[in-house]
Each structure stands twice: as structure tokens, then as C-alpha cells.
N, CA and C of each residue as an Amber inpcrd file, in Angstrom:
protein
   591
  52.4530000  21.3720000  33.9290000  51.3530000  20.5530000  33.5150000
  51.7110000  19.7700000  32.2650000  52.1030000  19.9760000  30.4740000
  52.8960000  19.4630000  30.4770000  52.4240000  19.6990000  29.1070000
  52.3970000  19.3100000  27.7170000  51.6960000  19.2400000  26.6800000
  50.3070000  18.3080000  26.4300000  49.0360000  18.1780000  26.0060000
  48.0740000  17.1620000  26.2900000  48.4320000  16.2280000  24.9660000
  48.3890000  15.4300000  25.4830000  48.2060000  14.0300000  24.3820000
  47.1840000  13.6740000  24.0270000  46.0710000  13.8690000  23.9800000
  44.8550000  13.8860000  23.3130000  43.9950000  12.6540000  23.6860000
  44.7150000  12.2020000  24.7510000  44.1430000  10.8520000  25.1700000
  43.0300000  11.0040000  26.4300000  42.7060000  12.3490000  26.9020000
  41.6730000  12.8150000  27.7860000  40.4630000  12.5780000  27.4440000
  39.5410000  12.3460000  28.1050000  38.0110000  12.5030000  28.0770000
  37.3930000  13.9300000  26.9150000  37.1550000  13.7010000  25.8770000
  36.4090000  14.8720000  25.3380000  35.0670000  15.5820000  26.6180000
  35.5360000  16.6290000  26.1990000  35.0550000  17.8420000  27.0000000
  33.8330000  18.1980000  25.9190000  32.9150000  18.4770000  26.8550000
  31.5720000  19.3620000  25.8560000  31.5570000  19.9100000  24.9880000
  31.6530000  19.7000000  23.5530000  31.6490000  20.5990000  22.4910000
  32.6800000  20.7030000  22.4010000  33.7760000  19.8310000  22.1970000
  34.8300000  19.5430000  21.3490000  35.0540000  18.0170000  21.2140000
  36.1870000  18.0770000  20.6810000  36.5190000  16.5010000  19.9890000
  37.7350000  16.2110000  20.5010000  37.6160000  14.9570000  20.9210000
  38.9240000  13.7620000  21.2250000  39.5740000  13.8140000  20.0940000
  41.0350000  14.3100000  19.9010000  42.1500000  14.1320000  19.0090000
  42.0670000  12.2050000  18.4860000  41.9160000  11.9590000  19.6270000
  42.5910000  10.2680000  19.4000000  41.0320000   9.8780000  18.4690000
  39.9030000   9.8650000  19.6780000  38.6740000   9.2730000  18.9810000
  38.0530000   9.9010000  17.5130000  38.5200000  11.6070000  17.4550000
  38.0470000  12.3910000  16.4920000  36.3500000  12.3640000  16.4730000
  35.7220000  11.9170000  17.5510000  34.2110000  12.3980000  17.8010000
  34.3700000  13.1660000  18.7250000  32.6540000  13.9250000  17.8340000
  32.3210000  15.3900000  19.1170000  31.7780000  14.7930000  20.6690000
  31.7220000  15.2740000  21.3840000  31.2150000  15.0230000  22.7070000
  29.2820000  15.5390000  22.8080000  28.8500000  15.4150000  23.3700000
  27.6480000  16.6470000  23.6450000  26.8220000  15.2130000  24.4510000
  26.0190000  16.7080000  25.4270000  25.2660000  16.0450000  26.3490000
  23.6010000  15.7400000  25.7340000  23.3910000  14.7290000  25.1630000
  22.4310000  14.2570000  24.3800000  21.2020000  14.7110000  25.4860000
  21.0480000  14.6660000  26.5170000  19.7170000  15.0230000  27.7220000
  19.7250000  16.4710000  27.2980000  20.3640000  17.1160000  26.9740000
  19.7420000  18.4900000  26.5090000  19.7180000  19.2820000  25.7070000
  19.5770000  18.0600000  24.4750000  19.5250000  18.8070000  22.8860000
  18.4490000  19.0540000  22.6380000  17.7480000  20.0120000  22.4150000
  16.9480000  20.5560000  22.2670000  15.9450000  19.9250000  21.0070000
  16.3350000  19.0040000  19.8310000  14.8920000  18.5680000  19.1820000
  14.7360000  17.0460000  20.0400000  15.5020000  17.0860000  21.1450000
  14.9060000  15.4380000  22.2660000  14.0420000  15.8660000  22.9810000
  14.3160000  16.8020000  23.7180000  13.1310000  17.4760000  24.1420000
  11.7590000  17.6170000  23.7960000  11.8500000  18.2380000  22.6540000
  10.2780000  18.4220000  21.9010000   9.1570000  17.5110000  20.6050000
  10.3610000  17.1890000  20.3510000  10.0480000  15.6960000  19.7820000
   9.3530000  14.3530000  20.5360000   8.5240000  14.1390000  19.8010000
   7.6550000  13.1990000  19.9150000   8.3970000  11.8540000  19.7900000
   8.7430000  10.7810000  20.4590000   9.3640000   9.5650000  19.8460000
   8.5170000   9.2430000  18.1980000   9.6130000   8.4850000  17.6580000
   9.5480000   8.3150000  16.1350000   8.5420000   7.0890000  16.0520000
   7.6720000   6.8040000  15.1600000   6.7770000   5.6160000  15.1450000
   6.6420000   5.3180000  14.0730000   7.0410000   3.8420000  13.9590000
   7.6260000   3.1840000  12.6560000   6.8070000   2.1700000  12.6400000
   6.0020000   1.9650000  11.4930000   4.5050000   0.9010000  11.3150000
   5.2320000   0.3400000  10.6320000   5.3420000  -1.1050000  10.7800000
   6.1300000  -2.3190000  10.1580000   4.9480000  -3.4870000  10.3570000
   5.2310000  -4.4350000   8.8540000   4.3620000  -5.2140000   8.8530000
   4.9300000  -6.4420000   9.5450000   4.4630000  -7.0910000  10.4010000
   5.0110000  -8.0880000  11.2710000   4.7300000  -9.1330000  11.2500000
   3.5620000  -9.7680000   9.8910000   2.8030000 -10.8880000   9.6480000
   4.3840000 -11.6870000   9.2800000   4.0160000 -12.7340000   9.5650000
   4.7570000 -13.7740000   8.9170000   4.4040000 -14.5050000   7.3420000
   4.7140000 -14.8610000   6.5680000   4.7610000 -15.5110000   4.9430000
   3.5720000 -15.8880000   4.9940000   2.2950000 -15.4790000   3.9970000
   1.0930000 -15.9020000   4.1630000   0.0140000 -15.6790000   5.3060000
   0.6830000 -15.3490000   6.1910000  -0.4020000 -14.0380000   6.9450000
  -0.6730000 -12.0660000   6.3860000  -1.5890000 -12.1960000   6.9090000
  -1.4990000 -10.2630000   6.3920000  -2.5220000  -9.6470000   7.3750000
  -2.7510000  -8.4960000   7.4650000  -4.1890000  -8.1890000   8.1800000
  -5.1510000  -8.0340000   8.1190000  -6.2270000  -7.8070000   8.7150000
  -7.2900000  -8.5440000   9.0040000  -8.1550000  -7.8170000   7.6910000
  -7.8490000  -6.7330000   7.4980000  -8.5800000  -6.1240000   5.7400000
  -7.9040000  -7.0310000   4.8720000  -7.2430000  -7.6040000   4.3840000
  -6.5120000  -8.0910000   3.5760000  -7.1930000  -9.0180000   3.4900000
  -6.6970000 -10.0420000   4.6500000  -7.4400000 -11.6030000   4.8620000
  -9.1930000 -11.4540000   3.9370000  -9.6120000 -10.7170000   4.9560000
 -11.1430000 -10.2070000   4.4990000 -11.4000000 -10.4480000   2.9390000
 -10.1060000  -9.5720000   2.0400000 -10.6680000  -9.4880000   0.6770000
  -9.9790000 -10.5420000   0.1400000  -9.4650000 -11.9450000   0.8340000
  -9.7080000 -13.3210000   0.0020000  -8.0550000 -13.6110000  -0.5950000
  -7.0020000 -12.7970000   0.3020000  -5.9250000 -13.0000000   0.3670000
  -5.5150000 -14.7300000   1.2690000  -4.9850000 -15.4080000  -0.0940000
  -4.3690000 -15.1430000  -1.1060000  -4.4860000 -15.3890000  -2.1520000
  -5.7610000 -16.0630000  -2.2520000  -6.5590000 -16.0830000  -3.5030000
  -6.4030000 -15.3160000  -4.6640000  -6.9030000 -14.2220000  -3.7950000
  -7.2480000 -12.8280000  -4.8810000  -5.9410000 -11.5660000  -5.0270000
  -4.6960000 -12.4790000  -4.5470000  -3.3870000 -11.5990000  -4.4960000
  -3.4480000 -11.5070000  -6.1240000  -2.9000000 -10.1180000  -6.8460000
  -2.8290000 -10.0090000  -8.0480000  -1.0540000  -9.9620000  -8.3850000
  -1.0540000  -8.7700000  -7.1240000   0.5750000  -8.9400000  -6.9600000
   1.0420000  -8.0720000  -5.5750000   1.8780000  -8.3830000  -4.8480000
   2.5440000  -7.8900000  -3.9050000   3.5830000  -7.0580000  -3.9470000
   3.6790000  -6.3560000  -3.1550000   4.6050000  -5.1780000  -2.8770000
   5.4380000  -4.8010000  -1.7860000   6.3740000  -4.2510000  -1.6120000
   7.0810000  -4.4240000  -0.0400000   5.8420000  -3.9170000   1.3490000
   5.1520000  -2.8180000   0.4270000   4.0260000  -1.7840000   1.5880000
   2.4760000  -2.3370000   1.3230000   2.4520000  -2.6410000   0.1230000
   1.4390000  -2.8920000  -0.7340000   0.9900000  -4.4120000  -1.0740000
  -0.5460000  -4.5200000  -0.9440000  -0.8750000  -5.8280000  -1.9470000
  -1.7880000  -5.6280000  -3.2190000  -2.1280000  -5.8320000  -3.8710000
  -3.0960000  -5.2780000  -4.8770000  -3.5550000  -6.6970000  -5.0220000
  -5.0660000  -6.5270000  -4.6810000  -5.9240000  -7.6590000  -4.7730000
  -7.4240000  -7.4870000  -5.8310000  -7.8240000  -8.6580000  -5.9890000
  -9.5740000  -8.5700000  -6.6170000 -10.3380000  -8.2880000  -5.6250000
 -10.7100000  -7.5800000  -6.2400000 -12.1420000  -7.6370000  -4.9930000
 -13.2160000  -8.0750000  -5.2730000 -13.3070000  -9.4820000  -4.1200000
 -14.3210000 -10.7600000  -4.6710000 -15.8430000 -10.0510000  -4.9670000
 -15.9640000  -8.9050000  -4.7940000 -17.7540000  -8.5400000  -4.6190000
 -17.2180000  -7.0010000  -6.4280000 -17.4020000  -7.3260000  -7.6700000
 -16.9740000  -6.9370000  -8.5140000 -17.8300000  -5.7900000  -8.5520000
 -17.7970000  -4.5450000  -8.1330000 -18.4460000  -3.4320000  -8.3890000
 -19.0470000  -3.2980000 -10.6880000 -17.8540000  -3.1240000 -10.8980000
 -17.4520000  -2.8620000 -12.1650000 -16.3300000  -3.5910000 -12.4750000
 -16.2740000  -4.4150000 -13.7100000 -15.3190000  -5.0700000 -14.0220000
 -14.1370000  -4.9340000 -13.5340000 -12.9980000  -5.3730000 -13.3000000
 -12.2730000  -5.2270000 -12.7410000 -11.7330000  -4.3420000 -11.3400000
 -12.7130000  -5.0720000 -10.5240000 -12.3990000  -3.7450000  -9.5030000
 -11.5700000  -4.8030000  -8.1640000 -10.6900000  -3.6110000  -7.7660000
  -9.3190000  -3.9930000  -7.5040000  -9.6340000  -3.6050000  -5.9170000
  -8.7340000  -3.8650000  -4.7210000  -8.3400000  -3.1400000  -3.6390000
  -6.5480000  -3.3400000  -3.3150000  -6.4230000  -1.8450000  -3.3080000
  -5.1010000  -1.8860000  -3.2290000  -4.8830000  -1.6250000  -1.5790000
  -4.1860000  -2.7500000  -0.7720000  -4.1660000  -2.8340000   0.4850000
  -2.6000000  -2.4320000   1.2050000  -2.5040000  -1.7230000   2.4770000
  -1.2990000  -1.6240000   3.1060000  -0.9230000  -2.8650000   3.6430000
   0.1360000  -3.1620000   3.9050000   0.4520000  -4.5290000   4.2470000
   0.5550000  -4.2850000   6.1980000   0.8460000  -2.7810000   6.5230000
   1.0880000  -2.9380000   8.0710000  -0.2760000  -2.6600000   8.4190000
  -0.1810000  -2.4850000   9.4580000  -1.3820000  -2.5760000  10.2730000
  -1.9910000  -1.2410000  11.3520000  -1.3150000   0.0430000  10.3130000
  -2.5060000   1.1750000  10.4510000  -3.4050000   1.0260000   9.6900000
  -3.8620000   2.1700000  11.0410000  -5.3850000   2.3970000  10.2990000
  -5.6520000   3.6240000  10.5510000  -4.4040000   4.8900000   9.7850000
  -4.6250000   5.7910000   9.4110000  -3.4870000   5.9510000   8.0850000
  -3.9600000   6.6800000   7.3480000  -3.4210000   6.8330000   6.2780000
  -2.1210000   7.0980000   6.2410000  -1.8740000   8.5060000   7.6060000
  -1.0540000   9.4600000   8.0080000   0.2250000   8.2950000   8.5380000
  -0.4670000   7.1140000   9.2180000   0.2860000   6.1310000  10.1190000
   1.4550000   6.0210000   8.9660000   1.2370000   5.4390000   7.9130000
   2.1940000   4.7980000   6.7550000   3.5610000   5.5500000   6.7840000
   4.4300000   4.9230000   6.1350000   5.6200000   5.0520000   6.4290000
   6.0600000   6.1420000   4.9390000   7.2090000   7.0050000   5.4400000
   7.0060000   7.5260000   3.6490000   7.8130000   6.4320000   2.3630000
   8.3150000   5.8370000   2.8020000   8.5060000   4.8000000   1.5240000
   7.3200000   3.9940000   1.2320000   6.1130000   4.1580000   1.8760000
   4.8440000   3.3750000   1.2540000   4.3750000   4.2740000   0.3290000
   4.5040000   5.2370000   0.7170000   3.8630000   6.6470000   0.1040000
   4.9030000   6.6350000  -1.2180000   6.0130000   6.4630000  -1.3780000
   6.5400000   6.0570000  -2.6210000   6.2540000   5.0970000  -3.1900000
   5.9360000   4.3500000  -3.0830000   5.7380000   2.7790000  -3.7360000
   4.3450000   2.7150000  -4.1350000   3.8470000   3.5750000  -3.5060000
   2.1370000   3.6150000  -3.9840000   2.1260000   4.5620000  -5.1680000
   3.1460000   4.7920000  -5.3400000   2.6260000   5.8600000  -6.9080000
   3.0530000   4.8710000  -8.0800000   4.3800000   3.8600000  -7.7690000
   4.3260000   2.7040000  -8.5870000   3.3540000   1.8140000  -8.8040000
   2.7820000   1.2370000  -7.7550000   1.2260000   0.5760000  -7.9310000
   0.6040000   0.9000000  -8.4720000  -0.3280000   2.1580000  -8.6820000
  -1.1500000   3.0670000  -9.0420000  -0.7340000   2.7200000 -10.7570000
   0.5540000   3.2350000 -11.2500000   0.8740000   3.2620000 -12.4480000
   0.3370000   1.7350000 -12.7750000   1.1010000   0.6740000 -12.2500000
   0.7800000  -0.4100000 -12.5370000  -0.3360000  -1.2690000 -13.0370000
  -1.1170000  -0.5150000 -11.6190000  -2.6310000  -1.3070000 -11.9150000
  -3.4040000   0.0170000 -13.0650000  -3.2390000   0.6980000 -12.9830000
  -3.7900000   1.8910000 -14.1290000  -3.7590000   1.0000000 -15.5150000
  -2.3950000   0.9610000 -15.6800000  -2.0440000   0.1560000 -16.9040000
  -2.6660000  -1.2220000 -17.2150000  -2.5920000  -2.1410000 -16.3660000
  -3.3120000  -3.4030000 -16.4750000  -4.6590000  -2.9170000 -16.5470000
  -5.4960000  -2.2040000 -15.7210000  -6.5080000  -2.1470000 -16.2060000
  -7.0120000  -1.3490000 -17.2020000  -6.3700000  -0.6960000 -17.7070000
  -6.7290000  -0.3310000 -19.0550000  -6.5250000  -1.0420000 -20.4650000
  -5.9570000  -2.1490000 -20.1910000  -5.4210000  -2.9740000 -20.8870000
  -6.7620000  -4.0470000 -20.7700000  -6.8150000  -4.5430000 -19.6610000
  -7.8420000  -5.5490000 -19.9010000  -9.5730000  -5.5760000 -19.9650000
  -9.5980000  -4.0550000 -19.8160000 -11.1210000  -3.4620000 -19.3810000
 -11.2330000  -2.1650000 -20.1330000 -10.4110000  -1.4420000 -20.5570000
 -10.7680000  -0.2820000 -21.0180000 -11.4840000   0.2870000 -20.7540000
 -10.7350000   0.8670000 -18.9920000 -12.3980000   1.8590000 -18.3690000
 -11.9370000   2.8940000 -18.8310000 -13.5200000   4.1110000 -18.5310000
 -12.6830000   5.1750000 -19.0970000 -12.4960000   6.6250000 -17.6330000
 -12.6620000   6.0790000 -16.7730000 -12.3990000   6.8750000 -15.3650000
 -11.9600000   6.0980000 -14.2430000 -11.8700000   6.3260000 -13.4050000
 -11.2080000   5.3520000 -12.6820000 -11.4400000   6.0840000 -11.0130000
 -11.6470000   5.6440000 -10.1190000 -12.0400000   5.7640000  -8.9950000
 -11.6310000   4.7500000  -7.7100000 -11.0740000   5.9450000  -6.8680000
 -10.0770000   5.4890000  -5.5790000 -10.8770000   5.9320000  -4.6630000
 -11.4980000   4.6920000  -4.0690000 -12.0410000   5.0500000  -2.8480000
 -11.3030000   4.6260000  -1.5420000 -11.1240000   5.4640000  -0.2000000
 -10.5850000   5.0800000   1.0070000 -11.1790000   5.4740000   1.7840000
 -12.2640000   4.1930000   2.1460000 -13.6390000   4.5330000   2.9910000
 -13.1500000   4.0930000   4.5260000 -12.8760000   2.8080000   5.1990000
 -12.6870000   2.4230000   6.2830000 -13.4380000   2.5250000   7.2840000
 -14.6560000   2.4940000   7.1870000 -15.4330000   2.3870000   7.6330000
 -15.8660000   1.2780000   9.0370000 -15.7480000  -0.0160000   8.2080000
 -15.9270000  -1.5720000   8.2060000 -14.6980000  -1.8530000   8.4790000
 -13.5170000  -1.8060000   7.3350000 -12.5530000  -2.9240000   7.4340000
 -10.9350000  -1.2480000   7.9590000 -10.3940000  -1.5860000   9.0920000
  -9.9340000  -0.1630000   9.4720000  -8.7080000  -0.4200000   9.1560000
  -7.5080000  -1.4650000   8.3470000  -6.4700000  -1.0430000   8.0130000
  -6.5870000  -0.3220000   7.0350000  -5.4520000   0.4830000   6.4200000
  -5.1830000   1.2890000   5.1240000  -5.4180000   0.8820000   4.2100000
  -6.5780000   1.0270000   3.3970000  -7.0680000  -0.0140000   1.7730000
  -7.4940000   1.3400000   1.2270000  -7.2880000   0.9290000  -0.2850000
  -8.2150000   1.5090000  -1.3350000  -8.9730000   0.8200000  -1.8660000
 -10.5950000   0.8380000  -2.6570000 -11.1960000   0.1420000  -3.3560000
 -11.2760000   0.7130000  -4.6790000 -10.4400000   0.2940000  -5.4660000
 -10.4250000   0.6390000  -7.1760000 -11.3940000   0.3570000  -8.1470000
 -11.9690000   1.1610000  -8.4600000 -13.5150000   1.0490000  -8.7300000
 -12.9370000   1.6170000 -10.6280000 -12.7100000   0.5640000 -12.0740000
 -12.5470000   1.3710000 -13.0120000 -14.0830000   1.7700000 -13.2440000
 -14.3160000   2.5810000 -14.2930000 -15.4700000   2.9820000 -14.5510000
 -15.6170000   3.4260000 -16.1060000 -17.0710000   2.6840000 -16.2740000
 -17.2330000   2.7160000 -18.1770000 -18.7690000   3.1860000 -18.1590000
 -18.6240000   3.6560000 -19.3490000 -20.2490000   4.0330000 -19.6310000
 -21.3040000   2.6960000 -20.4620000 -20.4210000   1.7870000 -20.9870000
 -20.9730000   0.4840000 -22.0150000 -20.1480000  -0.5380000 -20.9790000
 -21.3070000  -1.8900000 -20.8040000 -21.0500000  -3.0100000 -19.9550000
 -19.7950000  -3.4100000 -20.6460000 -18.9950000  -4.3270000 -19.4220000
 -17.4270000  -4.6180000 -20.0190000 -17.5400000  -6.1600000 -19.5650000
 -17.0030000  -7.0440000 -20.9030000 -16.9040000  -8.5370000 -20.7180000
 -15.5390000  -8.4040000 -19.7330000 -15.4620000  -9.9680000 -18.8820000
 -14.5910000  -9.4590000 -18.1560000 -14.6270000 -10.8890000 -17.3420000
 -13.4800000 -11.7080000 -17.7200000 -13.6500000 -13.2350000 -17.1000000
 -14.7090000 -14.1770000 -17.1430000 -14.9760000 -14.0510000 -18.3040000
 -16.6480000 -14.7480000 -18.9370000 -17.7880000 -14.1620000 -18.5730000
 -17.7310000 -13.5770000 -17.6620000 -18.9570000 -12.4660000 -17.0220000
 -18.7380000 -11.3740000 -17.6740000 -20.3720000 -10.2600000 -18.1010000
 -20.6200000  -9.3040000 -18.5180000 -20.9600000  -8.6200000 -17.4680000
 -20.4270000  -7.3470000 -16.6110000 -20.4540000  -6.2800000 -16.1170000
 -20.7680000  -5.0520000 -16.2080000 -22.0470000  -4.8550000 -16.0800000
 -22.5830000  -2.8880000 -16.3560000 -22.0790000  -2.1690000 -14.9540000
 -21.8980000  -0.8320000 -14.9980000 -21.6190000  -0.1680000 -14.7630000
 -22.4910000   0.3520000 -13.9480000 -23.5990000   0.2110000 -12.8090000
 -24.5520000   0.6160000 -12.8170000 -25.0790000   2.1230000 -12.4610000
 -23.8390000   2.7300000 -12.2770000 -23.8020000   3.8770000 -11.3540000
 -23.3800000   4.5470000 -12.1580000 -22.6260000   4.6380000 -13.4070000
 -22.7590000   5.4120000 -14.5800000 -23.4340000   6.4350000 -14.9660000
 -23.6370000   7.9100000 -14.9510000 -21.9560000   8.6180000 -14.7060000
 -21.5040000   9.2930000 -13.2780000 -22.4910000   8.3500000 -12.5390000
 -22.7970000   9.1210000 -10.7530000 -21.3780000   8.3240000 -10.3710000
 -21.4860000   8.0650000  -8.9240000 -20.6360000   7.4390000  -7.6790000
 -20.9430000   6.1180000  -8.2550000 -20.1190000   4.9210000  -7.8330000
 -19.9590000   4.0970000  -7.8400000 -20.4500000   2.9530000  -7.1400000
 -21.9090000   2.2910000  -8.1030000 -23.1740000   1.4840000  -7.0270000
 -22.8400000   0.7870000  -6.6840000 -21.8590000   0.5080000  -4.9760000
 -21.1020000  -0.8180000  -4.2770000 -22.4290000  -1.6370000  -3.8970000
 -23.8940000  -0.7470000  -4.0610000 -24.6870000  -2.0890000  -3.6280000
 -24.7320000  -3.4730000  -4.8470000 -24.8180000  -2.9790000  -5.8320000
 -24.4160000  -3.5810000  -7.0900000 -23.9870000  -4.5540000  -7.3390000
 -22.6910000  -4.4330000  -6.7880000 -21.7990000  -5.4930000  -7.0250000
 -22.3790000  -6.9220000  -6.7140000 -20.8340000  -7.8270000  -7.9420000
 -21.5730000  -9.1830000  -8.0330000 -20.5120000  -9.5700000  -7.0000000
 -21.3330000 -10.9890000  -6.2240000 -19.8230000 -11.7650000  -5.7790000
 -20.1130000 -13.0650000  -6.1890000 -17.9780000 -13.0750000  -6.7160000
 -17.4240000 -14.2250000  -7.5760000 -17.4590000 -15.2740000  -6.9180000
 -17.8310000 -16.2470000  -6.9420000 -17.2150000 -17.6290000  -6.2780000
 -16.2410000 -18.2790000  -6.9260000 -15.3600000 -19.0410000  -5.9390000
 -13.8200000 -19.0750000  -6.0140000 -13.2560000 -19.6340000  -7.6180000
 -13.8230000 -19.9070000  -8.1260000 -13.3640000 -20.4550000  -9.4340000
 -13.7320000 -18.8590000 -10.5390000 -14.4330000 -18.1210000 -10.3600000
 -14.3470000 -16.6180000 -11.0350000 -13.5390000 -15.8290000 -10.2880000
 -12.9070000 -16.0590000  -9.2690000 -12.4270000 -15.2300000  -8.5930000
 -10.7600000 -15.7360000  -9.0310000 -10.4990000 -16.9630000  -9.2760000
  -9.2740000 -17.6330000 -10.0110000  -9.0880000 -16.8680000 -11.1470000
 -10.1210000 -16.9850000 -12.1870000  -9.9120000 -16.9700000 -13.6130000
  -9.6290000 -15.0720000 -13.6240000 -10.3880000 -14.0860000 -12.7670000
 -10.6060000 -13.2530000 -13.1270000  -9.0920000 -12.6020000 -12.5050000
  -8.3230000 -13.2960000 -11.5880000  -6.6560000 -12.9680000 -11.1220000
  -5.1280000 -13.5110000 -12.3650000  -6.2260000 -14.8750000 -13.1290000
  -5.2210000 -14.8850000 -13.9840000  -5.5300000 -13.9910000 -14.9000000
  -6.5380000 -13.2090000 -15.0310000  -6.6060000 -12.3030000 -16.5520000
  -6.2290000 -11.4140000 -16.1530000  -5.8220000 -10.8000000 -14.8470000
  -5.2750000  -9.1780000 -14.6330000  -3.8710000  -9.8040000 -14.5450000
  -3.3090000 -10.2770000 -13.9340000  -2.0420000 -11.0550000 -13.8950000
  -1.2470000 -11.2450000 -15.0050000  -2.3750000 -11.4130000 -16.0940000
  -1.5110000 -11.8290000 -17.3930000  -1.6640000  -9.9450000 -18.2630000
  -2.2340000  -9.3580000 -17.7670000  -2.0670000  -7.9500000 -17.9050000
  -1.1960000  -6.8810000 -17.3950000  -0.5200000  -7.4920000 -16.0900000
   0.1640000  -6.6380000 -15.6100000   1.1700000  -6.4070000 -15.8960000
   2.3310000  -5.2310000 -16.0210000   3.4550000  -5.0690000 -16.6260000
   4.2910000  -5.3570000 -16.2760000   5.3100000  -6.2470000 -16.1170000
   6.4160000  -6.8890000 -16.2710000   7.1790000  -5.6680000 -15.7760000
   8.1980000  -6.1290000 -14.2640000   9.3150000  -5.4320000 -14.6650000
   9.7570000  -5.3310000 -12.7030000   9.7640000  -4.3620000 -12.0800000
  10.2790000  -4.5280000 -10.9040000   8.8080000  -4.2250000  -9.7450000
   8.7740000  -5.3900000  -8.7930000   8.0790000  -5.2100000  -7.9610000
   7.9180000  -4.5970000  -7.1220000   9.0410000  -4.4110000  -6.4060000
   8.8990000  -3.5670000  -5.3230000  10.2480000  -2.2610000  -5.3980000
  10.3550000  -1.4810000  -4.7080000  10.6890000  -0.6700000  -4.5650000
  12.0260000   0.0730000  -3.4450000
């Protein structure tokens, strides 16, 4: 028969000398079997599209700043001074759906807008709501919260729900020229440095 030259077909559970890969019969590895196919939520809008929660809260108007997963917007109907919605950019509409690098990048946001708004509003609690009720992609509505009304883009803002839940019947809505001024004043608050992630 003769010595093998290594130039044969790898055999099951060993390796081709020449190719130096393992062989194996992929139909019966056992986590293909039981495994669920993998599902990967990618945002698929094109430049200036987003989804349909997004659009809703007056994107791109009210873009404050963008993120690879993330948008962080105004939210035209102002609960409490500065109140924000921080939006997923794909198009679940479960939390769980998100990808885990959104789930990283959202703890950078968070820092971000924390900071700007404490900077330009000095709330003194701060409140993340993720209702979805109405609008079913992945959003938060960032509600800061003060006990004394906060000036805030030439408009004065009380708190009205102070020290309860947060009165969304309340809220004012900006028309588009407060809704301008009140993106350049968080904008010019926000911290400088890397966007995305």
C-alpha cells in the first residue's frame, strides 16, 4: 500500500496534513441541532430615513445626536424641561430583540445625555420610561425631574408631577422654531468626544 502523502480526503475527526483543517460532519453537531437560527436586528433605513417611532418624534429636527444603535432626540411634547427620547435605530419592538452591542452603547448614551442634562437643567432625578404602548419600536422617554420650575429655551417649565410619576398629560408641545432653539441648547451641552461605539 505504500506510505500516505497526506494528499487524501480528511477522514472524520482528523486533519488533512496538506490542508491542516479538521474534517467533521456539520449535520450532526449537536448545538445545530438545538439551536435556534441566530437573529440579527439591523437597521436597514437608508441616510435620513429611521423608523416609524423615530420619524414620529420629529426626526430630524429634533436629532440631538446619533449613534450607531441609538438616536437621542427632543421630545416635541416637553413633559419637564428637557425631556429627551432615546430611540433604537432598528426596528424591534422588543427590548430583548436588540443586538448586544446596542446594549453597550446604551450605557454611553445614558452617560452622555445624564451629563448634558444636568448641565443645562439641573434636574435632580431623572426618569426612564419604556412604555410602547402607541409607538412599538425600542424607545425610552427621558423624563429629568425637579422640584422648582426650570427656564429652559425661553420657556419656563414646572414639573407638574413633582414628587409622584411623571404628568405626560402635562406636557407642552413646541412648535418648530422651540423645538430648533431647544436642540441647539442641549447640543451645545453635550460632551464632546466619541460618538459611537
Amino acid at each position: 500500500m505504500g506510505r500516505s502523502t497526506g494528499l487524501e480526503p480528511a477522514t472524520l475527526g482528523t486533519t488533512n496534513r496538506c490542508s491542516n483543517q479538521l474534517s467533521y460532519d456539520r449535520r450532526e453537531a449537536p448545538w445545530r441541532t438545538r439551536a435556534a437560527p441566530l437573529r440579527v436586528m439591523t437597521f436597514e433605513g437608508k441616510r435620513g430615513s429611521m423608523n416609524e417611532t423615530i420619524e414620529k418624534f420629529g426626526y430630524p429636527e429634533t436629532l440631538i445626536r446619533e449613534y450607531r444603535h441609538w438616536v437621542l432626540l427632543l421630545r416635541p411634547a416637553q413633559v419637564t424641561a428637557g425631556s429627551l427620547v432615546l430611540a433604537a435605530k432598528s426596528n424591534a419592538t422588543a427590548y430583548g430583540e436588540l443586538p448586544a452591542e446596542a446594549f453597550a452603547e446604551q450605557a454611553l448614551a445614558v452617560a452622555e445625555l445624564e451629563a448634558m442634562l444636568s448641565a443645562a437643567v439641573s434636574y435632580e432625578k431623572i426618569n426612564y420610561l419604556m412604555l410602547m404602548m402607541v409607538d412599538r419600536n425600542v424607545h425610552f422617554h427621558v423624563i429629568p425631574r425637579y422640584g422648582n420650575d426650570r427656564s429652559f429655551a425661553a420657556m419656563t417649565i414646572t414639573d407638574s408631577g413633582w414628587p409622584g410619576p411623571p404628568d405626560l398629560k402635562s406636557a407642552i408641545i413646541l412648535d418648530k422654531a422651540s423645538i430648533g432653539a431647544a436642540v441647539q441648547l442641549l447640543k451645545a451641552y453635550m460632551p464632546d468626544g466619541e460618538k459611537q461605539i
